[in-house]
C-alpha positions in Angstrom: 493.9 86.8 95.6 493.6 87.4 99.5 495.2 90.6 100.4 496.1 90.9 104.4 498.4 94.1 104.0 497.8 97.1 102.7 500.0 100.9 102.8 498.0 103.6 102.7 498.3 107.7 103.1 496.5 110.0 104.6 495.9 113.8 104.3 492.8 115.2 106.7 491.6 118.7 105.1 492.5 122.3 105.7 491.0 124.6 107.3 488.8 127.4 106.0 490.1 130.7 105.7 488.1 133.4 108.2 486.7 136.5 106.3 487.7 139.7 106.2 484.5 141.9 105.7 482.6 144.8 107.0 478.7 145.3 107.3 477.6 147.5 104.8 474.2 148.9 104.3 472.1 151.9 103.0 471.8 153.9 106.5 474.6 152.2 108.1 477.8 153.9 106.8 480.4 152.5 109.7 479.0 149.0 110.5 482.0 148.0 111.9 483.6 144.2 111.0 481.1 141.0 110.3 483.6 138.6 108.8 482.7 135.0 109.6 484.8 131.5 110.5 485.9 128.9 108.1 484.7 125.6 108.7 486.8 123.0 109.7 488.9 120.4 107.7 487.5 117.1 107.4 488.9 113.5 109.0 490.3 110.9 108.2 488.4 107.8 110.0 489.0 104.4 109.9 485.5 101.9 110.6 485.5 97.8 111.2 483.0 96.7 109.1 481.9 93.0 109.3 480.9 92.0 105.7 484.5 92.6 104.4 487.0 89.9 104.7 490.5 91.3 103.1 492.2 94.8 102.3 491.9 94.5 98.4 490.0 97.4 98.3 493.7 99.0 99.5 495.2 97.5 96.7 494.6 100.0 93.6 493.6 103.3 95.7 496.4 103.9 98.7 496.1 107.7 98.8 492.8 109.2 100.9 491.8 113.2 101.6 489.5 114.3 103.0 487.6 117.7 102.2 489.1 121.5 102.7 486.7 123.4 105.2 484.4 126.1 103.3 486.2 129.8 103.9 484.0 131.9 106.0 481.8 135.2 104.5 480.4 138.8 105.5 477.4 138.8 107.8 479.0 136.3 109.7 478.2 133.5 107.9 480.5 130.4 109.4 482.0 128.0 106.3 480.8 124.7 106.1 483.0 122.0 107.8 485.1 119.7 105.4 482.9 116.6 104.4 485.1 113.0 106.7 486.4 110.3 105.0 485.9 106.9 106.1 487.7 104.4 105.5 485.7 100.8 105.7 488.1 97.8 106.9 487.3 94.2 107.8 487.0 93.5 111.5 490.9 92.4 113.0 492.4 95.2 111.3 495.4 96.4 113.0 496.8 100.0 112.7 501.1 100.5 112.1 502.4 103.7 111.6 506.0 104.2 110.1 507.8 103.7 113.0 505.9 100.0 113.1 504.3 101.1 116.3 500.7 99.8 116.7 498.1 102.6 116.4 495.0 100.5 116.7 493.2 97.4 117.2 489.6 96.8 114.9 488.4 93.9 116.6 484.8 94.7 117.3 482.2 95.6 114.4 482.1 99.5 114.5 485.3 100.1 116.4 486.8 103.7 114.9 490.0 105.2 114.8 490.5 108.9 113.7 493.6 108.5 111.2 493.8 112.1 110.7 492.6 115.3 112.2 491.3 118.2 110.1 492.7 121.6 110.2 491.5 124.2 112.5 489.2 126.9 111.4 490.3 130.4 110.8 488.9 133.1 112.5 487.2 136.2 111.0 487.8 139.6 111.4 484.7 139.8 113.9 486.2 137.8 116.5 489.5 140.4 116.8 487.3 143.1 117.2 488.0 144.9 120.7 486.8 148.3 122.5 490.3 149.7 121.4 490.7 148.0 118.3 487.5 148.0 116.7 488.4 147.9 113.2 490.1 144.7 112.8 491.6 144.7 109.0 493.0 141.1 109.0 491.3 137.5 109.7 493.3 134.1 110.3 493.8 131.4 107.2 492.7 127.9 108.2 495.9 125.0 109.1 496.0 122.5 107.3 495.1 119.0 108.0 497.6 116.0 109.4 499.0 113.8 106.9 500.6 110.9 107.6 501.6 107.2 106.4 499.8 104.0 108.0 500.0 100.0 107.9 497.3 98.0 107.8 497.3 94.5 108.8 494.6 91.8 108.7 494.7 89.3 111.9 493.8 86.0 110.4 491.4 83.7 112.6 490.7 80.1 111.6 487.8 78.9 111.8 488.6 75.3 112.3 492.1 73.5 113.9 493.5 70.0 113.2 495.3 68.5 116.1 496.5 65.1 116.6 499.6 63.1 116.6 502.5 63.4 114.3 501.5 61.1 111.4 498.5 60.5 111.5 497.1 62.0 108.6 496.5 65.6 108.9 497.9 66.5 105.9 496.7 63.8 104.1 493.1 64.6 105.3 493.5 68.6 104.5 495.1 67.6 100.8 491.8 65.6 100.4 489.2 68.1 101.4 491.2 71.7 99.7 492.1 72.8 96.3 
């Protein structure tokens, strides 16, 4: 069966949480903070791909999310950003949101659209660290990731056209040559 809608969600990821940590070696008794970044949340990306033809593959899966960002760690190790989802469509895909305004037109093989932003990264404890504050005993948590609702639509192009007269036999002719 040819599917040419499709309702889908979307949830990019959060971001990770930034570390609260302090340097802490043998001959180093006050090494002040070294708490790292999260990474961020991964997207949510829609790609035009020109070997599909329909939206079925919308049909049994119509909730997508992408990965959380890694939290960050001591010695100022950054977390690892959120791995993107992408999301392949056939070329003439058009984008709705709820309010039925269009997002996006796929027409060209490869066209993008970035459904949903990941969360910001939260910062560690090492970036709040000042001349007059320089033990810093708090880091930031990550935001999370937009979510959101989204049409699809498949613009149907013919590849052939009957025009003539009326009666003259197109229906006849297309009743001979179809299922």
């Amino acid at each position: 069966m040819f599917h040419d809608r499709a309702r889908i969600r979307v949830q990019a990821g959060r971001g990770g949480d930034g570390s609260l940590h302090f340097r802490r070696e043998k001959h180093v008794p006050k090494g002040g903070p070294d708490g790292g970044d999260g990474g961020p949340g991964g997207d949510v990306v829609l790609v035009a791909h020109p070997d599909l033809r329909d939206l079925s593959a919308f049909r049994a899966r119509k909730w997508f999310k992408a990965r959380n960002g890694e939290p960050g760690r001591g010695a100022l190790k950054h977390g690892a950003t959120g791995e993107t989802v992408e999301l392949r469509v056939p070329v003439g895909t058009q984008v709705f949101d709820e309010d039925a305004q269009l997002i996006a037109d796929l027409a060209a093989p490869g066209a993008r659209v970035v459904l949903a932003r990941g969360g910001i990264a939260g910062r560690g404890n090492k970036r709040f660290a000042s001349p007059t504050r320089q033990v810093p005993r708090f880091a930031e948590t990550g935001l999370p990731g937009e979510e959101a609702t989204f049409e699809l639509r498949l613009k149907l192009l013919a590849d052939a056209a009957l025009v003539g007269l009326p009666n003259a036999g197109k229906s006849s002719l297309l009743a001979r040559i179809s299922n």
